[in-house]
PQR file with spaces between the fields and no chain letter, atoms N, CA, C, O and H, PARSE charges and radii, in Angstrom:
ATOM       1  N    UNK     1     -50.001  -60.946  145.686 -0.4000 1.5000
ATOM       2  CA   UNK     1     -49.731  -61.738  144.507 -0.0000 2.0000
ATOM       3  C    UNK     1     -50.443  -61.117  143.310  0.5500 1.7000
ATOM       4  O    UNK     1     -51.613  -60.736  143.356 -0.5500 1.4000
ATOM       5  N    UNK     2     -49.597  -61.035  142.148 -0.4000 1.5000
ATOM       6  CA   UNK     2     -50.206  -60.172  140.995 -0.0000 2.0000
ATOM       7  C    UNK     2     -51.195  -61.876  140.405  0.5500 1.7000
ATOM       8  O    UNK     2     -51.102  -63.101  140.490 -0.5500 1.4000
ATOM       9  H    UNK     2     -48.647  -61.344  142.111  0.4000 1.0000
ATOM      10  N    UNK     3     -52.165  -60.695  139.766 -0.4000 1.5000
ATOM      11  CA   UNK     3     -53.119  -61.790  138.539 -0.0000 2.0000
ATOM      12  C    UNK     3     -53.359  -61.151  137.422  0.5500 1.7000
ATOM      13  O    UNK     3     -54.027  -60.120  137.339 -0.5500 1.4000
ATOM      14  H    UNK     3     -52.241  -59.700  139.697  0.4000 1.0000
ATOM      15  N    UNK     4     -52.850  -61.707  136.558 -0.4000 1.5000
ATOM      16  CA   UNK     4     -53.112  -61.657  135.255 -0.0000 2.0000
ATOM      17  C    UNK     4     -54.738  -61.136  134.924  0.5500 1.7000
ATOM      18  O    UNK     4     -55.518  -61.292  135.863 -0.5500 1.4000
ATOM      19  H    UNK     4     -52.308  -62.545  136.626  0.4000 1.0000
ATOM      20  N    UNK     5     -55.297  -60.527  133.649 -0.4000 1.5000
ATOM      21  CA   UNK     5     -56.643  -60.540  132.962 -0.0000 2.0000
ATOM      22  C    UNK     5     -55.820  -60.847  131.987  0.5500 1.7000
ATOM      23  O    UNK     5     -54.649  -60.484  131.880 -0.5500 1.4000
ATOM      24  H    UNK     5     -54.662  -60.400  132.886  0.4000 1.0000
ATOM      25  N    UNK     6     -56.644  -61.755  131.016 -0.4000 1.5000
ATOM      26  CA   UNK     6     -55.946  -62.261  130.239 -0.0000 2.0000
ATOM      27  C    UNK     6     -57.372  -61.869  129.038  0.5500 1.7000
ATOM      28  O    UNK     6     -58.492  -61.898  129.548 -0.5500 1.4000
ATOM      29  H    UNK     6     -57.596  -62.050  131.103  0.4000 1.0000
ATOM      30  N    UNK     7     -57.298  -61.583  127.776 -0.4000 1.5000
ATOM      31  CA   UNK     7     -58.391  -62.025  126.933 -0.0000 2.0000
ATOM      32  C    UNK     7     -58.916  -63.242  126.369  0.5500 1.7000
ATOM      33  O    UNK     7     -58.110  -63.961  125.779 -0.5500 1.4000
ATOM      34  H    UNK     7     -56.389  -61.560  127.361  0.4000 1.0000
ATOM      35  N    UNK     8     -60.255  -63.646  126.449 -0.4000 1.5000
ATOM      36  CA   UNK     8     -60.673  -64.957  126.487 -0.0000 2.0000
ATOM      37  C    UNK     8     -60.924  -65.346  124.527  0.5500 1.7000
ATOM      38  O    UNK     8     -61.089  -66.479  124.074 -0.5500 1.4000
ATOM      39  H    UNK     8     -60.910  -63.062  126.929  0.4000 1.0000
ATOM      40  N    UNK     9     -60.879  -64.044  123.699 -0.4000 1.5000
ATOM      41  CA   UNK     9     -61.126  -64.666  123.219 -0.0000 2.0000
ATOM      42  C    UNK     9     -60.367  -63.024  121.932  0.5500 1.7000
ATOM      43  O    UNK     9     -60.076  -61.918  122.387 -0.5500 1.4000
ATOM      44  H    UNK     9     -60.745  -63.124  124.067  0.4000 1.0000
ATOM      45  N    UNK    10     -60.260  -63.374  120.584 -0.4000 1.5000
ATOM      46  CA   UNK    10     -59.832  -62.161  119.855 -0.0000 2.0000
ATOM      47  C    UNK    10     -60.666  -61.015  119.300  0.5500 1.7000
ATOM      48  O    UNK    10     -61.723  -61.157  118.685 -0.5500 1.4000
ATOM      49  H    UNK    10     -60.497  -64.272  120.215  0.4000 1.0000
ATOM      50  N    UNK    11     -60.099  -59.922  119.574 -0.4000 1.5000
ATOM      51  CA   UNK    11     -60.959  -58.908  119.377 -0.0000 2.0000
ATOM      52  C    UNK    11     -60.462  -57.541  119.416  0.5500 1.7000
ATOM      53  O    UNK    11     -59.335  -57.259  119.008 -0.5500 1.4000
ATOM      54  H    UNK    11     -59.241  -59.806  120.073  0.4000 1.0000
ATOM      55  N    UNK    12     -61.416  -56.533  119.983 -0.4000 1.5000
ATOM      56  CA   UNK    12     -60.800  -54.937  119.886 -0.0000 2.0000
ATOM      57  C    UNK    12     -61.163  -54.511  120.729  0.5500 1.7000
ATOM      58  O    UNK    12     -62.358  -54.276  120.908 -0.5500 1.4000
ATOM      59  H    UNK    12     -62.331  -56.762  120.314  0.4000 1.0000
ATOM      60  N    UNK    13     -60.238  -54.264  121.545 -0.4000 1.5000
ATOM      61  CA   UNK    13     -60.825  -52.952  123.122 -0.0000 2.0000
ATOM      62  C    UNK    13     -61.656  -51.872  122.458  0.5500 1.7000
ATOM      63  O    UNK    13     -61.460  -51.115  121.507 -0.5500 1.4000
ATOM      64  H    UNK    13     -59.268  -54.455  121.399  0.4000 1.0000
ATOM      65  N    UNK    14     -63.033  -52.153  123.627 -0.4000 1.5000
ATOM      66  CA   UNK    14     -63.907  -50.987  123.197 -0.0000 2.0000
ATOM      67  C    UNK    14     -64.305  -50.023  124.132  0.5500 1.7000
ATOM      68  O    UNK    14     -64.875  -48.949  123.939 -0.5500 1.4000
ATOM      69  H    UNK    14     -63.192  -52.767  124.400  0.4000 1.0000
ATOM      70  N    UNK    15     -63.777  -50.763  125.593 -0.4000 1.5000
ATOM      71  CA   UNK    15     -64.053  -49.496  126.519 -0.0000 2.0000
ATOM      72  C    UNK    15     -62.593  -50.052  127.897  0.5500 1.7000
ATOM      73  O    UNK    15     -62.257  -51.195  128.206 -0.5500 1.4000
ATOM      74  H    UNK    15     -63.314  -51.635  125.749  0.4000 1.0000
ATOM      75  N    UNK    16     -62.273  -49.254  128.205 -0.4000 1.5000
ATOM      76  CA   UNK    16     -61.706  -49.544  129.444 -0.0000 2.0000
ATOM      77  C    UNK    16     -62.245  -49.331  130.688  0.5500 1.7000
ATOM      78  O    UNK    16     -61.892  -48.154  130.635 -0.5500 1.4000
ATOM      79  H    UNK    16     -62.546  -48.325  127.954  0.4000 1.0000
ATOM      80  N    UNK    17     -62.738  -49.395  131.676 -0.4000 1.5000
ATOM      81  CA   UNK    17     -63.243  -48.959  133.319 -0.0000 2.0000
ATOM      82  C    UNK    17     -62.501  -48.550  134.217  0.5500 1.7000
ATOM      83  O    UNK    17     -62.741  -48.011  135.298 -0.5500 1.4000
ATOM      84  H    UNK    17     -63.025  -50.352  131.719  0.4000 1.0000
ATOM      85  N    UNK    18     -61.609  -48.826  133.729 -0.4000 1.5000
ATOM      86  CA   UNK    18     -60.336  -48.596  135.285 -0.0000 2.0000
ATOM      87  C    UNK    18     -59.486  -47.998  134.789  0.5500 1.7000
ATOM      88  O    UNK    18     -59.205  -48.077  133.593 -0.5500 1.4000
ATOM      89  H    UNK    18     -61.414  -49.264  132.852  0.4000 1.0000
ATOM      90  N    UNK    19     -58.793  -47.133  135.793 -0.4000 1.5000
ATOM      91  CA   UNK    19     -57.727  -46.702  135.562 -0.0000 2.0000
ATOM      92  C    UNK    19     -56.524  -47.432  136.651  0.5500 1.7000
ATOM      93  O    UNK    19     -56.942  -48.130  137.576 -0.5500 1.4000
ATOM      94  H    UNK    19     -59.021  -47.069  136.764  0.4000 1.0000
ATOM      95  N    UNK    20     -55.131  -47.232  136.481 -0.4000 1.5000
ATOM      96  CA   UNK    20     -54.045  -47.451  137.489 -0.0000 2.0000
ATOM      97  C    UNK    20     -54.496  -46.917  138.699  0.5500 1.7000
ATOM      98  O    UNK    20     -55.126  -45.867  138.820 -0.5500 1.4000
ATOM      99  H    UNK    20     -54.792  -46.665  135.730  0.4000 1.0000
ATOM     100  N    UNK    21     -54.026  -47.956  139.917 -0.4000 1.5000
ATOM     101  CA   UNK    21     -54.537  -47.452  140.651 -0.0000 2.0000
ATOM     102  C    UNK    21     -55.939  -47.658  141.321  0.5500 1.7000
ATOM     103  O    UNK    21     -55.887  -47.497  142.541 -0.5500 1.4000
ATOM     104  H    UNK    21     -53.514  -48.809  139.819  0.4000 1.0000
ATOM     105  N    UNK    22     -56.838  -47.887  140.966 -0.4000 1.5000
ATOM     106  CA   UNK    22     -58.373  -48.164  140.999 -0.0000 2.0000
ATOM     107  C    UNK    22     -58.237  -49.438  141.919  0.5500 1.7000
ATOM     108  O    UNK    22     -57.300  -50.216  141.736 -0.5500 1.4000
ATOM     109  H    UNK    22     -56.880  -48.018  139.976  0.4000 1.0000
ATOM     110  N    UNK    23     -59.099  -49.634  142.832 -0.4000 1.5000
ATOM     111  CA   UNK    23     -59.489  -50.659  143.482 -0.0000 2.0000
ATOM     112  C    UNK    23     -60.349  -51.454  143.070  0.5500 1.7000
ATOM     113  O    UNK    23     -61.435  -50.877  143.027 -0.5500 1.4000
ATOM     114  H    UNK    23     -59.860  -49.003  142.980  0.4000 1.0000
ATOM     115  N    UNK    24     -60.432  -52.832  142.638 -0.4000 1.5000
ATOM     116  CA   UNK    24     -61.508  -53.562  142.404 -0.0000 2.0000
ATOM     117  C    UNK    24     -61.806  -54.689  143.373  0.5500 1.7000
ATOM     118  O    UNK    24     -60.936  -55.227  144.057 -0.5500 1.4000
ATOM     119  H    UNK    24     -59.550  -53.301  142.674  0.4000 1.0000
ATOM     120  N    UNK    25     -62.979  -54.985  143.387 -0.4000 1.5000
ATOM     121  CA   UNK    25     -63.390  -56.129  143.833 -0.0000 2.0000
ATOM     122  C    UNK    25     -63.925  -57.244  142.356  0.5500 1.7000
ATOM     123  O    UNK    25     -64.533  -57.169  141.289 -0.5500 1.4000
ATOM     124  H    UNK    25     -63.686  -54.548  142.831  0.4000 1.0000
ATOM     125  N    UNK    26     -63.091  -58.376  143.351 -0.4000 1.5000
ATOM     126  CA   UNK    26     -63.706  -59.699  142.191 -0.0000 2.0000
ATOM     127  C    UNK    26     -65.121  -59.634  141.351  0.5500 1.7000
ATOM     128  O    UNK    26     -66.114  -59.168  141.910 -0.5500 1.4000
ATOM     129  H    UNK    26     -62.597  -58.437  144.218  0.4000 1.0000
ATOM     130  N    UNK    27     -65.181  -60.056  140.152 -0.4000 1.5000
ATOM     131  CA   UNK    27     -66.064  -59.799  139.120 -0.0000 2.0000
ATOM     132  C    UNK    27     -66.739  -58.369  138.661  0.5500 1.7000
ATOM     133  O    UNK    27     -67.728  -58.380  137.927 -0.5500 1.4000
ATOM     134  H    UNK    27     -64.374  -60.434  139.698  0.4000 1.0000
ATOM     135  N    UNK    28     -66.149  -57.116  139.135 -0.4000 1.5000
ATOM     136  CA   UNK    28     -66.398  -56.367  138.763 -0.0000 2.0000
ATOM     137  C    UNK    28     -66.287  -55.993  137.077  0.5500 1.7000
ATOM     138  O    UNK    28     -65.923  -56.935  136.373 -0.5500 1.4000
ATOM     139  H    UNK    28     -65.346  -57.107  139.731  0.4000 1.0000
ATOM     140  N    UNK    29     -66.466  -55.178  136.644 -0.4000 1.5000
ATOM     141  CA   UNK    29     -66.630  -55.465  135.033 -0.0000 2.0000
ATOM     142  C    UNK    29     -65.206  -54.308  135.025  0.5500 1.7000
ATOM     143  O    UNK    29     -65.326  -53.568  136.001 -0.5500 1.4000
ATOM     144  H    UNK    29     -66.762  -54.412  137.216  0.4000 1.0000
ATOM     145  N    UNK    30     -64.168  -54.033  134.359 -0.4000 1.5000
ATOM     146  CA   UNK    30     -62.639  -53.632  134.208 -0.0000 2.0000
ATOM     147  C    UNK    30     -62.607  -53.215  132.320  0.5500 1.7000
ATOM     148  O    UNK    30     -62.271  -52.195  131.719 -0.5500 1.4000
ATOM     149  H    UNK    30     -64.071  -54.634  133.566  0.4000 1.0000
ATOM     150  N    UNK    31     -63.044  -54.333  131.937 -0.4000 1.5000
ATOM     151  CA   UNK    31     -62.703  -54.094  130.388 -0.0000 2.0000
ATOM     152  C    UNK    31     -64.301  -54.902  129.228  0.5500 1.7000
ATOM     153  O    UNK    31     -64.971  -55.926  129.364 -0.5500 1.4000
ATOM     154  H    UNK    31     -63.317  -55.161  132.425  0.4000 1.0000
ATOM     155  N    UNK    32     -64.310  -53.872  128.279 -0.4000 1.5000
ATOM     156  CA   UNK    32     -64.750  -54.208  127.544 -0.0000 2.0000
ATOM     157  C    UNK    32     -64.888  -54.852  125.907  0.5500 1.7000
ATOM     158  O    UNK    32     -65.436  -54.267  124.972 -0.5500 1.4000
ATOM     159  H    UNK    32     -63.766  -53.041  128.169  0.4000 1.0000
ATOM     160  N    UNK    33     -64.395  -55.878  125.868 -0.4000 1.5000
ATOM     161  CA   UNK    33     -63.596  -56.417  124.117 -0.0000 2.0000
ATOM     162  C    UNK    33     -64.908  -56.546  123.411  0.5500 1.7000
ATOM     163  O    UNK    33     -65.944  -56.968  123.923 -0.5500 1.4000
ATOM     164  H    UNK    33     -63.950  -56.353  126.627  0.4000 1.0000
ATOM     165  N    UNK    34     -64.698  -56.000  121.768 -0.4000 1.5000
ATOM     166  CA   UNK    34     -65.321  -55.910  121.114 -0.0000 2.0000
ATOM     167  C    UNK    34     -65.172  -57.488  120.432  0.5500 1.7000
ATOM     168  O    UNK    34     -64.049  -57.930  120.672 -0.5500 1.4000
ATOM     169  H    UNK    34     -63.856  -55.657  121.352  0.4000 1.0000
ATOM     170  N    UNK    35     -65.984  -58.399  119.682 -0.4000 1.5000
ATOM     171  CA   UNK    35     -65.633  -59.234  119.264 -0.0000 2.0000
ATOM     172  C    UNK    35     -67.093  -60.023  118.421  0.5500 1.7000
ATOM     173  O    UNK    35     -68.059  -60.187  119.167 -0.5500 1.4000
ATOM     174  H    UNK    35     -66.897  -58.040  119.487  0.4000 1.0000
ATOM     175  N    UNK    36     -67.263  -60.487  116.966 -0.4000 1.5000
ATOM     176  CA   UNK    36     -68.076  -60.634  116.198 -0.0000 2.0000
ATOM     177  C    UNK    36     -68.903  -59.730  116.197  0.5500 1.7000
ATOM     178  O    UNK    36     -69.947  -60.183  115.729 -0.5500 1.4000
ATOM     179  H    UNK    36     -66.479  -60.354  116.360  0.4000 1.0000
ATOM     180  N    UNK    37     -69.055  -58.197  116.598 -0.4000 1.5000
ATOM     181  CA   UNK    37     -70.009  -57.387  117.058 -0.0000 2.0000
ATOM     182  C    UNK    37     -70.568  -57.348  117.834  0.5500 1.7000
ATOM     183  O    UNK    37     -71.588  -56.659  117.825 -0.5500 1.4000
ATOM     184  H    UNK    37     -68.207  -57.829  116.978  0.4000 1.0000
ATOM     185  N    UNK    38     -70.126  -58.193  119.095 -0.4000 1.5000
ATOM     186  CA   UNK    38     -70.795  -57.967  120.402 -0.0000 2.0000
ATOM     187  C    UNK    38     -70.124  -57.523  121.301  0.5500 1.7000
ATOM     188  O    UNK    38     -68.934  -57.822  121.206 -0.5500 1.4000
ATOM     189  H    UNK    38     -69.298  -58.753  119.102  0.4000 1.0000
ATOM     190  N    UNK    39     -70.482  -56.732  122.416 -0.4000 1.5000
ATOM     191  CA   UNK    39     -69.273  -56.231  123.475 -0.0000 2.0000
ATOM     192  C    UNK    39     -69.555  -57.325  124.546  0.5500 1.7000
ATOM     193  O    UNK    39     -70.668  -57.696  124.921 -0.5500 1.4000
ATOM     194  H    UNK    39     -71.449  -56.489  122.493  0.4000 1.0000
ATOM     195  N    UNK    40     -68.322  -57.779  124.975 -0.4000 1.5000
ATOM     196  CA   UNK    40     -67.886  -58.983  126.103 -0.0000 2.0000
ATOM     197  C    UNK    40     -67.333  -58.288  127.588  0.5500 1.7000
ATOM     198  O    UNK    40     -66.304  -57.612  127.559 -0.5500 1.4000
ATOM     199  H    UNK    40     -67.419  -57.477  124.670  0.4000 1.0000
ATOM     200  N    UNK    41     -67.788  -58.415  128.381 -0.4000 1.5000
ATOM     201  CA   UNK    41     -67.666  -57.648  129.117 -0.0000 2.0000
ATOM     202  C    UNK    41     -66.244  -58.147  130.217  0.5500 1.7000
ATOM     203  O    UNK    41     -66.756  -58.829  131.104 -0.5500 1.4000
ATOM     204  H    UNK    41     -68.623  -58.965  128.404  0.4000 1.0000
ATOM     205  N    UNK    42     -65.222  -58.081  130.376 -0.4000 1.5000
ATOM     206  CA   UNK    42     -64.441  -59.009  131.315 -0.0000 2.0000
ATOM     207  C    UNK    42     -64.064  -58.559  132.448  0.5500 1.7000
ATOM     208  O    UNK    42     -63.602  -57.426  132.588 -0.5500 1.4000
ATOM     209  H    UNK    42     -64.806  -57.526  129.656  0.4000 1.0000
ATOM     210  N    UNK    43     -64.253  -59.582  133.596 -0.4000 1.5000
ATOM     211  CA   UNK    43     -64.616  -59.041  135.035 -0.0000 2.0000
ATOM     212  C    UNK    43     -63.183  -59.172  135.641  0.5500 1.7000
ATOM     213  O    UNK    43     -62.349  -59.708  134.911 -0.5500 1.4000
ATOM     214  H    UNK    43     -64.629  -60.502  133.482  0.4000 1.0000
ATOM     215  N    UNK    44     -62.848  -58.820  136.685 -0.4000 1.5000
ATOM     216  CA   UNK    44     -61.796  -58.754  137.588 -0.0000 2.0000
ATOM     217  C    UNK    44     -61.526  -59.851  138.332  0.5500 1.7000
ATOM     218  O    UNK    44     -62.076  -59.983  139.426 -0.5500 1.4000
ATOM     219  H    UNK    44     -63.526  -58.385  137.278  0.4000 1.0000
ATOM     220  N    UNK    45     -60.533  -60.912  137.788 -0.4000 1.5000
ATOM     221  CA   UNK    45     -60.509  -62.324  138.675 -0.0000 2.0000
ATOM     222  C    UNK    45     -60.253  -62.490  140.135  0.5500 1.7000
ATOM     223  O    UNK    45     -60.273  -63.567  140.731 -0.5500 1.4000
ATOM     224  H    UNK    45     -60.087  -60.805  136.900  0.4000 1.0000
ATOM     225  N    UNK    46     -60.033  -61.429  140.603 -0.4000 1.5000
ATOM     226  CA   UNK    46     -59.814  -60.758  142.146 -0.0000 2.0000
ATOM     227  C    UNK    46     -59.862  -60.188  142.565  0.5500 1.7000
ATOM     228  O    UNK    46     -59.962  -59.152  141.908 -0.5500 1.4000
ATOM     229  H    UNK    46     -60.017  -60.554  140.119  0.4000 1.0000
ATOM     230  N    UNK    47     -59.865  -60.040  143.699 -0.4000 1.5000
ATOM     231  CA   UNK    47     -60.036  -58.239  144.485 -0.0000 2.0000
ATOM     232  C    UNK    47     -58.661  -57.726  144.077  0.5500 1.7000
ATOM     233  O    UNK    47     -57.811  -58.493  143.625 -0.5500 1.4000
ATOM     234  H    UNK    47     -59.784  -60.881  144.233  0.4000 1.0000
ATOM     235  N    UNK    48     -58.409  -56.166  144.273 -0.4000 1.5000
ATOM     236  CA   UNK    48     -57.131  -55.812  144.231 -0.0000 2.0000
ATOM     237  C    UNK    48     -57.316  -54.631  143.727  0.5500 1.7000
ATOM     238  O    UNK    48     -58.395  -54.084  143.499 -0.5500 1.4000
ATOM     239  H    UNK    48     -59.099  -55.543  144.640  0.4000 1.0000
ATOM     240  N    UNK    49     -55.947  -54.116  143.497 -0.4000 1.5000
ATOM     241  CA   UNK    49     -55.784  -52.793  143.092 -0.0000 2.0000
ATOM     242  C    UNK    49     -55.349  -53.026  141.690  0.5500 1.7000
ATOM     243  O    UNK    49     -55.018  -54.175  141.399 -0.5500 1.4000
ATOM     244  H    UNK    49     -55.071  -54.561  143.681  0.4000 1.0000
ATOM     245  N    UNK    50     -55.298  -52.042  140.723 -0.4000 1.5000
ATOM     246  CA   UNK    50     -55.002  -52.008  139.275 -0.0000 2.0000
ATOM     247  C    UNK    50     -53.571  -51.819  139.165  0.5500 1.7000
ATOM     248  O    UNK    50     -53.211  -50.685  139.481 -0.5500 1.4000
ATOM     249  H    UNK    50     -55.567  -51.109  140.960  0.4000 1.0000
ATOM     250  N    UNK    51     -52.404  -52.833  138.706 -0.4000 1.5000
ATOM     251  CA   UNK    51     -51.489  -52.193  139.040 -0.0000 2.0000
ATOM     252  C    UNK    51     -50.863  -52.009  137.536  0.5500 1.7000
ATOM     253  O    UNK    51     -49.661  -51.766  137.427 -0.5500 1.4000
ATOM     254  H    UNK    51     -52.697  -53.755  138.450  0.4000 1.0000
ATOM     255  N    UNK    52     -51.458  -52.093  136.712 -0.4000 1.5000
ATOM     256  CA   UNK    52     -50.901  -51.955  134.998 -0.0000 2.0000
ATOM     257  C    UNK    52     -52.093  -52.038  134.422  0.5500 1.7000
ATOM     258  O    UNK    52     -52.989  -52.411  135.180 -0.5500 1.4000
ATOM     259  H    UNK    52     -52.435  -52.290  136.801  0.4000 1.0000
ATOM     260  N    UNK    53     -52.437  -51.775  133.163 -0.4000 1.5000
ATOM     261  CA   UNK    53     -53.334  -51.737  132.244 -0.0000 2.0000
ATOM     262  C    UNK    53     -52.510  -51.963  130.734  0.5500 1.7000
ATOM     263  O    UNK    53     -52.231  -50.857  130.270 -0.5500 1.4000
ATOM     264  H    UNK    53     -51.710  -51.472  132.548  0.4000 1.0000
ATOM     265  N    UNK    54     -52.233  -52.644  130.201 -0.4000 1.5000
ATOM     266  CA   UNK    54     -51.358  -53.697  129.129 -0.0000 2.0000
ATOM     267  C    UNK    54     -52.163  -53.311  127.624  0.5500 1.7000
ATOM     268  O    UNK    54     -51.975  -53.929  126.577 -0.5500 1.4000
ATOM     269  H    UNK    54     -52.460  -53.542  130.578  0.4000 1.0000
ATOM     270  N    UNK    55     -53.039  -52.208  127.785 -0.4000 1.5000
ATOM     271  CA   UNK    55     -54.038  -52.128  126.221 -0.0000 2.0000
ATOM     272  C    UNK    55     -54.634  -50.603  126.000  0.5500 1.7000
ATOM     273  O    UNK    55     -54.296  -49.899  126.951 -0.5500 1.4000
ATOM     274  H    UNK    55     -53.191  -51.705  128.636  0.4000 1.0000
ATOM     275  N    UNK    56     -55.296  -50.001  125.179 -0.4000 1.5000
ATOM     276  CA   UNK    56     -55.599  -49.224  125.364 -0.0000 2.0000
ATOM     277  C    UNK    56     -56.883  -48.988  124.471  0.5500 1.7000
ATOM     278  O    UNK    56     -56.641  -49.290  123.303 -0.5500 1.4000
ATOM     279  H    UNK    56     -55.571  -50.573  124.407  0.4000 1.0000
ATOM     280  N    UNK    57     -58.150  -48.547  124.664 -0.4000 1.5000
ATOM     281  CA   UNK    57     -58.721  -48.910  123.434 -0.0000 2.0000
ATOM     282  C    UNK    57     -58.714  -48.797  121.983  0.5500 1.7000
ATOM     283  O    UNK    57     -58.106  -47.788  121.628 -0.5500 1.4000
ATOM     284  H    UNK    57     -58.347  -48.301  125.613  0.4000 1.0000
ATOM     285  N    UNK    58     -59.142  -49.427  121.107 -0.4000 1.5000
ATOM     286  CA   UNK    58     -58.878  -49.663  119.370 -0.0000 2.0000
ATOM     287  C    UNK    58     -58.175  -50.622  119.410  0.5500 1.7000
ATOM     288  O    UNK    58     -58.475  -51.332  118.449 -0.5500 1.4000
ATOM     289  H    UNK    58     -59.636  -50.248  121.395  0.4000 1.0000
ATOM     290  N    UNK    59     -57.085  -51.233  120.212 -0.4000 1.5000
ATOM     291  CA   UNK    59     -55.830  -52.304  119.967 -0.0000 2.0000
ATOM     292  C    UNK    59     -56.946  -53.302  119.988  0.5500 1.7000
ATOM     293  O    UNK    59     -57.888  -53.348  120.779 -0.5500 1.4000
ATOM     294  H    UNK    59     -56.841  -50.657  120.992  0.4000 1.0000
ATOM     295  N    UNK    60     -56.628  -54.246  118.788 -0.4000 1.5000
ATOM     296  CA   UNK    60     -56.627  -55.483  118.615 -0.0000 2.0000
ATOM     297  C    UNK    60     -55.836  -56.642  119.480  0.5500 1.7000
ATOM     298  O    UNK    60     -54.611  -56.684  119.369 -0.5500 1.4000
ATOM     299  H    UNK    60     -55.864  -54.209  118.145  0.4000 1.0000
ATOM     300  N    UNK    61     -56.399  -57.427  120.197 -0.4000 1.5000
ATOM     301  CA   UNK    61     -55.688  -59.237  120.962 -0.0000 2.0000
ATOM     302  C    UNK    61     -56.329  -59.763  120.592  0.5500 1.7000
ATOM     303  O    UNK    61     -57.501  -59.768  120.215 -0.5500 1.4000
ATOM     304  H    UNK    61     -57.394  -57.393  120.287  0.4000 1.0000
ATOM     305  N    UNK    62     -55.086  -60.606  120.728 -0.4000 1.5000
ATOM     306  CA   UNK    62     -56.007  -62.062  120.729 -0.0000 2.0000
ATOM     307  C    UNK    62     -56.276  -62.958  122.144  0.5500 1.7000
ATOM     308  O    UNK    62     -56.187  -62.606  123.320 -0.5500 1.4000
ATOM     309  H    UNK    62     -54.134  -60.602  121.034  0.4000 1.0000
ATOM     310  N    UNK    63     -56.601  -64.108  121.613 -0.4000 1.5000
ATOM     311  CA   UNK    63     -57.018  -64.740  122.949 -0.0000 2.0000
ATOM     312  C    UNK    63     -55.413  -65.218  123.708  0.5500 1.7000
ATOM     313  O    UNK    63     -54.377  -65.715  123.268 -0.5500 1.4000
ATOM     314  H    UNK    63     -56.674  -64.394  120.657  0.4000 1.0000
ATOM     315  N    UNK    64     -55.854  -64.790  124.961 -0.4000 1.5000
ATOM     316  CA   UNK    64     -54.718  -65.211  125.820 -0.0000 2.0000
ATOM     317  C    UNK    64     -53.577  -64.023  126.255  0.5500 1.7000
ATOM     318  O    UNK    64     -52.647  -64.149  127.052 -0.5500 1.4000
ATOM     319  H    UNK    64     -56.696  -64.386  125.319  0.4000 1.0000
ATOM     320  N    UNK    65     -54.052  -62.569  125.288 -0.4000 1.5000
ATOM     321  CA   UNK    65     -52.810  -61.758  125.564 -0.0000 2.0000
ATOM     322  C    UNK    65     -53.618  -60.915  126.859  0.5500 1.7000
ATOM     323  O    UNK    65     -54.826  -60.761  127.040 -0.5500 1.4000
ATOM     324  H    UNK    65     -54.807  -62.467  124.641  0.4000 1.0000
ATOM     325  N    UNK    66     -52.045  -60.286  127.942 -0.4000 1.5000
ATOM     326  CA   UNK    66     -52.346  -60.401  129.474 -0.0000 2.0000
ATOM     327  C    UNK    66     -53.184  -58.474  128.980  0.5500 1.7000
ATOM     328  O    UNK    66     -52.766  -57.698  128.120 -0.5500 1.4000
ATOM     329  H    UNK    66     -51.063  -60.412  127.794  0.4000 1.0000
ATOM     330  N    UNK    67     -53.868  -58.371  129.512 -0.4000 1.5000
ATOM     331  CA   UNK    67     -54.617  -57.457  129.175 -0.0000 2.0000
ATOM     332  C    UNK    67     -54.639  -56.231  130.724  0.5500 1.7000
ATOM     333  O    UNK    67     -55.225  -55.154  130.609 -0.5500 1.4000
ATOM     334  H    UNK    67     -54.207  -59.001  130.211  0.4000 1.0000
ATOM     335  N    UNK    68     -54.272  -56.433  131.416 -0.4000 1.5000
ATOM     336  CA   UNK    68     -54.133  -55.789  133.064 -0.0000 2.0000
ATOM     337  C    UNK    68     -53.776  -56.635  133.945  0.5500 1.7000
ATOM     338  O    UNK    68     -53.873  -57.855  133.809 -0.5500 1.4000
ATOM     339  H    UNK    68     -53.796  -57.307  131.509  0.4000 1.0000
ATOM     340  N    UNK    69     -53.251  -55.945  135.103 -0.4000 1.5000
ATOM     341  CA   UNK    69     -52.696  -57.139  135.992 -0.0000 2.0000
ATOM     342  C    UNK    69     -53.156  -56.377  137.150  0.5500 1.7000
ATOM     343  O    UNK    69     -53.001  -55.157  137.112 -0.5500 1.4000
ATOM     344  H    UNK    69     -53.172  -54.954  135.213  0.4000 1.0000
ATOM     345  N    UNK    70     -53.803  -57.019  138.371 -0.4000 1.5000
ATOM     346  CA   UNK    70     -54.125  -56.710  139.889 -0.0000 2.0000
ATOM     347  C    UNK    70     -53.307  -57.148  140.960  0.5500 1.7000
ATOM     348  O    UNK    70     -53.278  -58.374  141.067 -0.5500 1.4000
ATOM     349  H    UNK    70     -53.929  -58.010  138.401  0.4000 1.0000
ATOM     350  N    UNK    71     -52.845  -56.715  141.525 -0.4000 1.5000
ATOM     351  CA   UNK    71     -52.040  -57.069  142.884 -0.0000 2.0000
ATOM     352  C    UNK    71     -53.050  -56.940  144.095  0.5500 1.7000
ATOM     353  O    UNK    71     -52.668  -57.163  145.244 -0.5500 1.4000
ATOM     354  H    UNK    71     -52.868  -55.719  141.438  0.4000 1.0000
């Protein structure tokens, strides 16, 4: 079953961790959003493999847009 990462809140990709492909385990750290000047770190809501990456860094979201998806 795929899961969404979704961004919690608006901001600017400042680092990515993963690539396609990549195996994660739950709460691992995947992405990093820039936001009021602080980096937010957002973890992996599941185990799984990386099966898209939806951003790339510099892009601006907002809250709620799907940011990677894990199967």
């Amino acid at each position: 079953m795929a899961v969404e990462v979704e961004a919690p809140m608006v901001g600017k990709i400042f680092e990515i961790a993963v690539e396609v492909g990549a195996k994660v385990e739950e709460d691992d750290e995947i992405i990093v959003l820039e936001s009021m000047k602080m980096e937010n770190p957002i973890f992996a809501p599941a185990s799984g493999t990386v099966k898209e990456i939806k951003c790339k860094v510099g892009d601006v979201v907002n809250q709620g847009d799907v940011l990677a998806i894990i199967e």
